[in-house]
N, C-alpha and C positions, 0 to 999 in steps of 0.2 A: 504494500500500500504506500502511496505518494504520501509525504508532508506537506507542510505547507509552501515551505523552498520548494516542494516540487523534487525531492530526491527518496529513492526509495527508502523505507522505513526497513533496518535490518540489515541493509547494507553498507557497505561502504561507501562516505561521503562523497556523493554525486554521480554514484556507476552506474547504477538502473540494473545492476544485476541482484535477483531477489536471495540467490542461494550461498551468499555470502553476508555475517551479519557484519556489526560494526568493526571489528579486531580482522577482519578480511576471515572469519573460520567460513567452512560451509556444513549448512544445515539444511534443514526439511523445511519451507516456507509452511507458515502455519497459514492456513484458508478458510479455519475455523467460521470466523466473520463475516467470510464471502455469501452475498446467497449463491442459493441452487438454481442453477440456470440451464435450458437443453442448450448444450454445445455439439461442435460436428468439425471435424478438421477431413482434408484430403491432402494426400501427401502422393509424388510421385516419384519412381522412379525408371531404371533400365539397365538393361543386360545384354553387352552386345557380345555376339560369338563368329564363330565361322559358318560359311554360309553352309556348311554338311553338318554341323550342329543343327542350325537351322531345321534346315530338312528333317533330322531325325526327329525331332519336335513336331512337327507338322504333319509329318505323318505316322505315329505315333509306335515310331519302329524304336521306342528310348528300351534300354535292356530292364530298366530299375520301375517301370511305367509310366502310368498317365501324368507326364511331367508337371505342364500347367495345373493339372484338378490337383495336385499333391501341393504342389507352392501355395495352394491359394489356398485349401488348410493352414499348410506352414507358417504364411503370414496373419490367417485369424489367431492362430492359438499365438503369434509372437505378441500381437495389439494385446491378447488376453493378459499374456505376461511381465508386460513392460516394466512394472516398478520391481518386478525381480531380478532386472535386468541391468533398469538404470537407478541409481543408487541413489539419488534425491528425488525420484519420482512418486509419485501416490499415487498407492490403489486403488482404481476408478470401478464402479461399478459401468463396466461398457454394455453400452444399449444395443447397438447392430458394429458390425465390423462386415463391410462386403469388400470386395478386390477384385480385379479386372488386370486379366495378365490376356495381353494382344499381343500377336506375332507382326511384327514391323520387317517386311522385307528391305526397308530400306537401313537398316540399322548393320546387318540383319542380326533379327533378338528380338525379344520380349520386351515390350513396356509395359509397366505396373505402376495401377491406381489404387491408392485404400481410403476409402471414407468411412472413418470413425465415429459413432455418436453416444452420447453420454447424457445423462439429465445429474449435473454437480456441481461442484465449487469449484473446479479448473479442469482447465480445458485437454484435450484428447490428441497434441500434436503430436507428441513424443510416439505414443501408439499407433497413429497414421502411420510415421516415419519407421516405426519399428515393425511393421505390417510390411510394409513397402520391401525393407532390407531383409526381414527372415525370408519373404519370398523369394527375391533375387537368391540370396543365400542356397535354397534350396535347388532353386534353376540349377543354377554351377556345381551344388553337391550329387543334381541326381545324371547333368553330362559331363563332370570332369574326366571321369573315363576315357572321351572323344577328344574334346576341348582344353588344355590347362590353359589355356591363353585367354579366357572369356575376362571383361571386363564389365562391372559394375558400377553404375557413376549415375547423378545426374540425380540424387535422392534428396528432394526440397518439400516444406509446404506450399501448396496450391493455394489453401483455404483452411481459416480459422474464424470460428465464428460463435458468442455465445458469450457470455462473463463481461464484466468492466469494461475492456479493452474492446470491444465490438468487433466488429468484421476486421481480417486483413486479408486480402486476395491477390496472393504474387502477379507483378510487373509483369 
């Protein structure tokens, strides 16, 4: 929460970063105070490979199986997981967790979308984002066999919406 200077309350004087208090340590932001609000974040990412990766994905000759239908598990149960994961993050009771993994011939690879939503005191980006990356994660784990050269990149939020701070929708 802002003061009246306008600098976050908890942090250190004048950084706007919440997970450090005054002596620069880091803690768990307390949200206690916050109302309950539905929030929703989307977060995107990608995974680009070679183009017989590709292929083996597409048509669905992968040895380990249904490559995409397994990531997009991978990435719900990752969004489910998050504060297990990231160390100042809170337990969010998540509301819906969906994921859209498309095969981009122009990449060529997979692009992955997770829209996360929640009804609580803060918001659902870290889980978009953590949805986004177990998925990719799992692309790579279930053709590294074919591919060890695949690359992952390009994992942003789209959309945050919901609490205090109201909409932000990347540039």
């Amino acid at each position: 929460m802002a003061d009246k200077a306008g600098t976050q309350q908890g942090s250190p004087q004048g950084t706007g970063l919440t997970h450090f208090d005054s002596q620069g340590q880091a803690h768990m932001v307390d949200v206690s105070e916050k109302a309950v609000t539905a929030r929703v974040a989307v977060a995107e990412g990608w995974i680009r490979m070679a183009r017989e990766t590709y292929d083996i994905i597409g048509e669905g000759r992968a040895k380990k199986g249904d490559v995409l239908g397994i990531a997009r598990l991978a990435g719900i149960m990752g969004a489910k997981r998050t504060a297990e994961l990231i160390p100042l993050c809170h337990p969010l009771p998540v509301t819906s967790v969906a994921l859209d993994l498309v095969l981009d011939a122009g990449l060529p690879g997979v692009r992955i979308t997770a829209t996360v939503k929640t009804s609580g005191q803060t918001g659902v980006e870290m889980e978009a984002l953590t949805a986004v990356s177990t998925a990719a994660l799992t692309v790579y784990d279930m053709t590294k066999a074919v591919d060890k050269a695949m690359e992952i990149g390009g994992i942003r939020v789209l959309l945050k919406d919901g609490g205090k701070s109201g909409r932000y929708t990347a540039g």
